[in-house]
Structure formats: structure tokens, C-alpha cells
TORFI-571160 format. One line per 5 residues: number of its first residue (from 0); for each residue x, y, z of N, C-alpha, C, O. Coordinates in steps of 0.05 Angstrom, whole numbers, plus 5000, padded with zeros to 4 digits. Layout:
# residues N
NUM) X,Y,Z,X,Y,Z,X,Y,Z,X,Y,Z; ...
This chain:
# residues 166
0) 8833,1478,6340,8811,1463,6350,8785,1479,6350,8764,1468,6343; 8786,1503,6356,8759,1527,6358,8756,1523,6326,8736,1509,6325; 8762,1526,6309,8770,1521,6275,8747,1498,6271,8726,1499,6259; 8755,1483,6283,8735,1454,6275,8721,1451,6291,8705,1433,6285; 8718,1464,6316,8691,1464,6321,8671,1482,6312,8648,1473,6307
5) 8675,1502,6309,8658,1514,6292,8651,1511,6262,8631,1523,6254; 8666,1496,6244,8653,1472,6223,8636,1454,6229,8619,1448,6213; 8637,1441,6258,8622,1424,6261,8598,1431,6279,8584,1414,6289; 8596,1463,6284,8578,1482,6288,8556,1479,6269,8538,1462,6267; 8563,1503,6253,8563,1499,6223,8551,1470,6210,8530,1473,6197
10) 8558,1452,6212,8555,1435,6194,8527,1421,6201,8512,1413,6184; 8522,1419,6230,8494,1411,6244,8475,1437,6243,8451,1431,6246; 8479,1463,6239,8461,1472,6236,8447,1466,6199,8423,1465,6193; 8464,1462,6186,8463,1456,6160,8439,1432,6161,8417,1432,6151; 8452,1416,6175,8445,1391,6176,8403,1395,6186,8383,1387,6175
15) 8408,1411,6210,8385,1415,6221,8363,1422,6196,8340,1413,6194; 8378,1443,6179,8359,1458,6152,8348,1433,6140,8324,1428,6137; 8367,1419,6134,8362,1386,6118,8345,1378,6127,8326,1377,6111; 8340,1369,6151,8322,1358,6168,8294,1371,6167,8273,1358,6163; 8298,1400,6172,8264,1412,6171,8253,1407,6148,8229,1399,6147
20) 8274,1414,6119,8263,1416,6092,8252,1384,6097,8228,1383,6105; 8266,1359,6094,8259,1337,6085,8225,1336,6096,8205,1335,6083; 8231,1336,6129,8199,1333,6147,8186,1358,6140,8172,1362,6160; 8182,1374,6126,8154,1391,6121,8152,1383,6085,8136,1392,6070; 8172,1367,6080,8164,1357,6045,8152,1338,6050,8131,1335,6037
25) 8161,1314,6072,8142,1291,6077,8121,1302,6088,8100,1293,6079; 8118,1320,6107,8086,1319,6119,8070,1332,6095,8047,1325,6093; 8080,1352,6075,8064,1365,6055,8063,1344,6037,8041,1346,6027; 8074,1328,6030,8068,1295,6011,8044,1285,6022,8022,1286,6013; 8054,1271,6050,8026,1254,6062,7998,1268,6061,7978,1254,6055
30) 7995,1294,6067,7968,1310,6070,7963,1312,6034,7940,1308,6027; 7977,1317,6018,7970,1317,5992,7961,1297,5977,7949,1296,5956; 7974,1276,5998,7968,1243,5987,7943,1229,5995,7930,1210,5986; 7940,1248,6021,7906,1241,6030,7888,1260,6023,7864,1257,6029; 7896,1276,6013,7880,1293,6002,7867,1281,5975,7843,1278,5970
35) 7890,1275,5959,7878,1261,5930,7870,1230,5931,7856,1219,5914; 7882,1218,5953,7863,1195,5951,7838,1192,5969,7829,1169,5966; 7827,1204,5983,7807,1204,6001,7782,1228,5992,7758,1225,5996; 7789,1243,5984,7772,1266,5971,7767,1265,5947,7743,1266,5941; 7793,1261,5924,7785,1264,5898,7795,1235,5880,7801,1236,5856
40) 7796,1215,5893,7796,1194,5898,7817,1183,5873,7816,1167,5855; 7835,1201,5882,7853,1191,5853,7890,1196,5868,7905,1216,5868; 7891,1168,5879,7920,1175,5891,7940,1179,5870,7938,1173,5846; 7969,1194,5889,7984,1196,5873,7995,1175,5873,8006,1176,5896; 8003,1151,5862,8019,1133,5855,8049,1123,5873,8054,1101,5884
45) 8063,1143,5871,8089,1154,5877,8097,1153,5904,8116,1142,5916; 8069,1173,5914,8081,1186,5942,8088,1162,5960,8107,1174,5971; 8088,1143,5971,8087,1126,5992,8117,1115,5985,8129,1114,6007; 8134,1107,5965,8156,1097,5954,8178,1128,5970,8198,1128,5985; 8165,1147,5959,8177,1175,5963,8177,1182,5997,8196,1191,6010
50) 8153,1177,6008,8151,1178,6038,8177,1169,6056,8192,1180,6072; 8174,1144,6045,8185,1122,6062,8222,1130,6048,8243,1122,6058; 8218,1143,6030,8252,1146,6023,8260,1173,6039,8284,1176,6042; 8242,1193,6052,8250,1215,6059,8247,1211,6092,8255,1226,6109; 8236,1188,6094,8236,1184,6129,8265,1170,6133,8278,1175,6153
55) 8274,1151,6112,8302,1139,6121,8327,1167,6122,8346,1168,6136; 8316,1190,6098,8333,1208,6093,8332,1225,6122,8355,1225,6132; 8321,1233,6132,8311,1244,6159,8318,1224,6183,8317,1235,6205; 8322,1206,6182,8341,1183,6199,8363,1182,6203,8377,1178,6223; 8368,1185,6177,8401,1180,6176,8417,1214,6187,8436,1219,6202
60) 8403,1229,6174,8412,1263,6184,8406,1267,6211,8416,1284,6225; 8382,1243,6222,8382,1256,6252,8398,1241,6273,8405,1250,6295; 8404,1219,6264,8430,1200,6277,8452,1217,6285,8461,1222,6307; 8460,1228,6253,8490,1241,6244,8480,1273,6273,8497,1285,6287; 8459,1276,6273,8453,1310,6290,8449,1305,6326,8446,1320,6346
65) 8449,1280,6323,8445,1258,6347,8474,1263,6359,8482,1276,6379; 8485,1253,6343,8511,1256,6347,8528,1278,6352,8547,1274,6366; 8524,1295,6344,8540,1323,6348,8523,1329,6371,8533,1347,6385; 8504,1321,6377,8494,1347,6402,8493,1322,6426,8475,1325,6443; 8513,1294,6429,8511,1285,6440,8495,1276,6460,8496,1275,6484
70) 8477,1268,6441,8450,1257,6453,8429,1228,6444,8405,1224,6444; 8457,1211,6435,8456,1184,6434,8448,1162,6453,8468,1161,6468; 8432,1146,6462,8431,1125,6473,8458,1112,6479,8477,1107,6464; 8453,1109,6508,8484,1096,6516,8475,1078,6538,8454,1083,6550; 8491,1057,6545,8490,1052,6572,8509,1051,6589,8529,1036,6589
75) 8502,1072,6607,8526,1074,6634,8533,1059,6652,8553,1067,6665; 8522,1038,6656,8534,1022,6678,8555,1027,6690,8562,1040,6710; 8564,1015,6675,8603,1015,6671,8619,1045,6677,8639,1048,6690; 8602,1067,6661,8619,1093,6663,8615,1100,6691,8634,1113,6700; 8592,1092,6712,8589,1108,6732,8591,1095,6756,8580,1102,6776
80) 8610,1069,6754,8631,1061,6773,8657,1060,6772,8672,1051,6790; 8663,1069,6753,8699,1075,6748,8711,1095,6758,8696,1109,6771; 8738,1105,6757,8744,1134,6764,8742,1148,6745,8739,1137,6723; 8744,1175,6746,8741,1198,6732,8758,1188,6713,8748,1168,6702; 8783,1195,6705,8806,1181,6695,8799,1167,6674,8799,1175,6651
85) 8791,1140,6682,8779,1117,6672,8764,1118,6649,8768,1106,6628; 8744,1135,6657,8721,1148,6647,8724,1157,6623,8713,1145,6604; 8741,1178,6619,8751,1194,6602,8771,1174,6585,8766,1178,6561; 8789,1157,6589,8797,1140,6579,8775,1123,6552,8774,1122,6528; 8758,1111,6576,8740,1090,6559,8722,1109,6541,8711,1094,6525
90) 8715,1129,6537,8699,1150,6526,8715,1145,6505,8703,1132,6487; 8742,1154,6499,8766,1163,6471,8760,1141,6464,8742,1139,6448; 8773,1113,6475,8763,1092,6465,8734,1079,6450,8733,1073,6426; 8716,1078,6464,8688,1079,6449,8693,1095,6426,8692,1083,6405; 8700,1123,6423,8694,1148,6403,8709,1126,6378,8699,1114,6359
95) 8737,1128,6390,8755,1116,6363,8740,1088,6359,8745,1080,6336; 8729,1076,6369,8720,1050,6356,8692,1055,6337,8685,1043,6317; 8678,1075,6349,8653,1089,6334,8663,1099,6311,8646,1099,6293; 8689,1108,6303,8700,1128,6283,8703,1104,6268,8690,1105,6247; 8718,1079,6271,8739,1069,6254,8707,1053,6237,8703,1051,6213
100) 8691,1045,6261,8662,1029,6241,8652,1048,6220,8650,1040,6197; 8644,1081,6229,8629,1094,6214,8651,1098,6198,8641,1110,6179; 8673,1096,6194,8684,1098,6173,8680,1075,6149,8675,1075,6125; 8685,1060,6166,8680,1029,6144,8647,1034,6140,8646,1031,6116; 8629,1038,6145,8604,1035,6137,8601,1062,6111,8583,1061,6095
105) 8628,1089,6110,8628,1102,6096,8635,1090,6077,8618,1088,6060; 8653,1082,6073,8674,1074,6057,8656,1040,6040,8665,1032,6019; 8640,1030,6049,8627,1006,6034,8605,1017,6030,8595,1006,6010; 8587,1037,6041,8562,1049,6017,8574,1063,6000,8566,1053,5979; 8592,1086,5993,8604,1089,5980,8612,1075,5954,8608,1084,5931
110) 8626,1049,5960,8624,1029,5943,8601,1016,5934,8601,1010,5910; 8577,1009,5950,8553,0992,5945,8539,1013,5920,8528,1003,5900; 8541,1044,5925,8523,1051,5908,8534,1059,5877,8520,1065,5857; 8573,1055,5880,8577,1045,5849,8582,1030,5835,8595,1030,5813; 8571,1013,5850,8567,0987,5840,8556,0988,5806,8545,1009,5800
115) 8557,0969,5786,8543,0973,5761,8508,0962,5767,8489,0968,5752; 8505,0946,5788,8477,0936,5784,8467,0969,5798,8451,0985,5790; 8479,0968,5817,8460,0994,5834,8455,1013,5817,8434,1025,5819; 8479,1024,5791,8482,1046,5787,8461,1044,5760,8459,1064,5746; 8446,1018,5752,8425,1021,5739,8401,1008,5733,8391,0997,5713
120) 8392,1017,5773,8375,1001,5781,8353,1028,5787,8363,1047,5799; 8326,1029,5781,8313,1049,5783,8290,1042,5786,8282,1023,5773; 8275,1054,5805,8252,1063,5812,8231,1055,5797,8227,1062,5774; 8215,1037,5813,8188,1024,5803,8171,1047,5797,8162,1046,5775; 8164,1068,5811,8142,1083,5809,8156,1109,5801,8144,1118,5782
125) 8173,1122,5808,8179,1141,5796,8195,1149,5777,8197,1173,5770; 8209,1125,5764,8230,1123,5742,8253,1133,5744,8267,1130,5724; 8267,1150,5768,8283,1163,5767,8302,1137,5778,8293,1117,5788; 8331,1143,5774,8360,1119,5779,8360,1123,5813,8357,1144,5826; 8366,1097,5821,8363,1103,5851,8384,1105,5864,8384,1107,5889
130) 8406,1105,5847,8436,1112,5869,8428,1145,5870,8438,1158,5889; 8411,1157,5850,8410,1198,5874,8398,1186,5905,8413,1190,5924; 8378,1174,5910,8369,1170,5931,8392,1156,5952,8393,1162,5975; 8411,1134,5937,8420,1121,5958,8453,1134,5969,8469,1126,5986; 8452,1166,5945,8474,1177,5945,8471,1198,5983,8487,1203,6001
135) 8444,1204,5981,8446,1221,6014,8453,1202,6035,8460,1211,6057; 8452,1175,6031,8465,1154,6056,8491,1158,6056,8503,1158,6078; 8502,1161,6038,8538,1174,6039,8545,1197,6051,8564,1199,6068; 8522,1224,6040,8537,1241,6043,8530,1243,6082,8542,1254,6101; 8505,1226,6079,8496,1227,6120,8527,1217,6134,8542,1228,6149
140) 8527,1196,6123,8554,1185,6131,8577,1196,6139,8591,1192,6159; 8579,1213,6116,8608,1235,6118,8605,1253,6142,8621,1255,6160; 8569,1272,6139,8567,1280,6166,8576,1265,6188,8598,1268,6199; 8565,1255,6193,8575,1233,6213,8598,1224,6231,8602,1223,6256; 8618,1216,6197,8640,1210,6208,8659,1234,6214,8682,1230,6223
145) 8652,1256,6210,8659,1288,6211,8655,1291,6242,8672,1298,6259; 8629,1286,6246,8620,1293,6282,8635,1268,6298,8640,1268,6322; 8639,1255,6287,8652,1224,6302,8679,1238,6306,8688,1239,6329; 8694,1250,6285,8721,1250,6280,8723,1271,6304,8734,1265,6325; 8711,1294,6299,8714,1319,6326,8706,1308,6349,8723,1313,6366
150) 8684,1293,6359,8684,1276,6382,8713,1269,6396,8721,1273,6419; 8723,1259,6379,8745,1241,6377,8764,1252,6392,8775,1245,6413; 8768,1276,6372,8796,1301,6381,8788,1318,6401,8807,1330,6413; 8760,1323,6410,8759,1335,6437,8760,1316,6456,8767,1329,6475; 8756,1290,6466,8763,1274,6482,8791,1269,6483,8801,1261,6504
155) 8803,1271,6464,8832,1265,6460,8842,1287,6480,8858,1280,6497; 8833,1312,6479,8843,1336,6498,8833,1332,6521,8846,1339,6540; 8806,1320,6525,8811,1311,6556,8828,1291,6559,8842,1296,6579; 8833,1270,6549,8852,1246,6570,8874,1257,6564,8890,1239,6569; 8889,1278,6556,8923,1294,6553,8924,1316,6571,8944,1330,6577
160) 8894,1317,6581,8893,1343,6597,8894,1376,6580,8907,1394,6592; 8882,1382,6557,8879,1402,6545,8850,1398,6545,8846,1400,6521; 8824,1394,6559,8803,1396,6557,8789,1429,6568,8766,1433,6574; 8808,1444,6568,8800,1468,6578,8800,1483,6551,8787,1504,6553; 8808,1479,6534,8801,1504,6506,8793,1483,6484,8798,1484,6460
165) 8776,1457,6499,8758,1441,6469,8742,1460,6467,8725,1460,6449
């Protein structure tokens, strides 16, 4: 269990790198993009198609980093009139129902992007094939269902009562 948590250590700090690189390429895009269209009055074409693809990419990595540092939107109502017990119960539950969707949402982009239309469908402005772009929604995914899956197995050790060496 120490094994996989420290992969999934590991794997969010990775993730974190992903994150800085993408947001200091988009903020160095936008200032370059107002730079050449406001000053030398000759935009770049591109950048705004590219913007808007590195803000979903930075979404989707910060969901998946959301997740590992358990700091998702929830609502407690419910958790904070039950018993302890209870609690920990409906937690595994939620997790495994979170796991089994982000799996299926893995498992059908996966498919959506080899698709034959997707796989040669490309880019108005920058010409490049757009399954590379719609390929980091997968691999976010996998993060994801990686941090979902360890969620999963350290709650599992609380409701068996091995929550002392998650």
C-alpha cells in the first residue's frame, strides 16, 4: 500500500509540473498575443484556438490533482449526521461509484478519439490532427482513474479497520 502511495505521490507531483508548464505557456501565449495584436498590429492567428485548448488541458490535470489532494467539492449534509461507521462506509461507496464512472468516461474517450472521423479531423488554424490534442483528455483520465483507484483502496482499509498504515 506505501508502494502505491507513493506512485500516486509521484504521479501528482508530475502532474503539478504539467500544470505549471501548460499555465506559464498560456500566460506567455496571451501576452505575446497582445503584444502582436495591439502594438504591432498583426495578430497571431492561432493563438486563441491554442489558448482555449491549454485551459481545458489545465482543467482536466487540475480535476485529476483535485483529486489526489482531496480537495473536491462535496456536499456533507448527509456525512455529518451519520455515525462514524456509516461515514466511512458511504465514503468507499461514493469512491467506488466515482471509480466505476471515471472509468467508463476513460474507456469511451479512449474510443471517441479512434474513431476514423476524429482520427482525421484537424485543426482550422493550425493544421495539425486533433486527436494529439484530444489524446491528453485520456491520458488526464488515466491520472484520474489512478487517484480514484488509490482513494478507493485506502478507504477500503478504513471500513476493514487497517486505516492505520494507509
Amino acid at each position: 500500500m506505501q508502494a502505491l502511495s507513493r506512485v500516486d505521490c509521484q504521479l501528482a507531483k508530475f502532474e503539478e509540473w504539467i500544470i505549471i508548464g501548460l499555465t506559464a505557456s498560456l500566460s506567455l501565449l496571451l501576452i505575446v498575443q497582445v503584444f502582436m495584436r495591439y502594438i504591432l498590429n498583426s495578430p497571431l492567428f492561432w493563438a486563441e484556438e491554442v489558448a482555449v485548448q491549454l485551459l481545458v488541458f489545465i482543467s482536466f490535470f487540475g480535476v485529476s490533482l483535485l483529486v489526489f489532494k482531496k480537495k473536491m467539492v462535496s456536499v456533507d449534509l448527509l456525512m455529518i449526521v451519520i455515525s462514524e461507521r456509516s461515514r466511512v462506509i458511504l465514503q468507499l461507496l461514493i469512491h467506488i461509484f466515482s471509480l466505476v464512472i471515471l472509468v467508463l468516461f476513460l474507456l469511451l474517450s479512449f474510443d471517441w478519439i479512434n474513431q476514423p472521423e476524429v482520427r482525421v479531423e484537424v485543426s482550422a488554424t493550425t493544421g495539425l490532427p486533433r486527436w494529439y490534442n484530444y489524446s491528453l483528455m485520456v491520458v488526464a483520465f488515466l491520472f484520474l482513474v489512478f487517484h480514484q483507484f488509490v482513494l478507493c483502496i485506502q478507504q477500503t482499509g478504513l471500513v476493514f479497520g487497517r486505516g492505520d498504515n494507509v
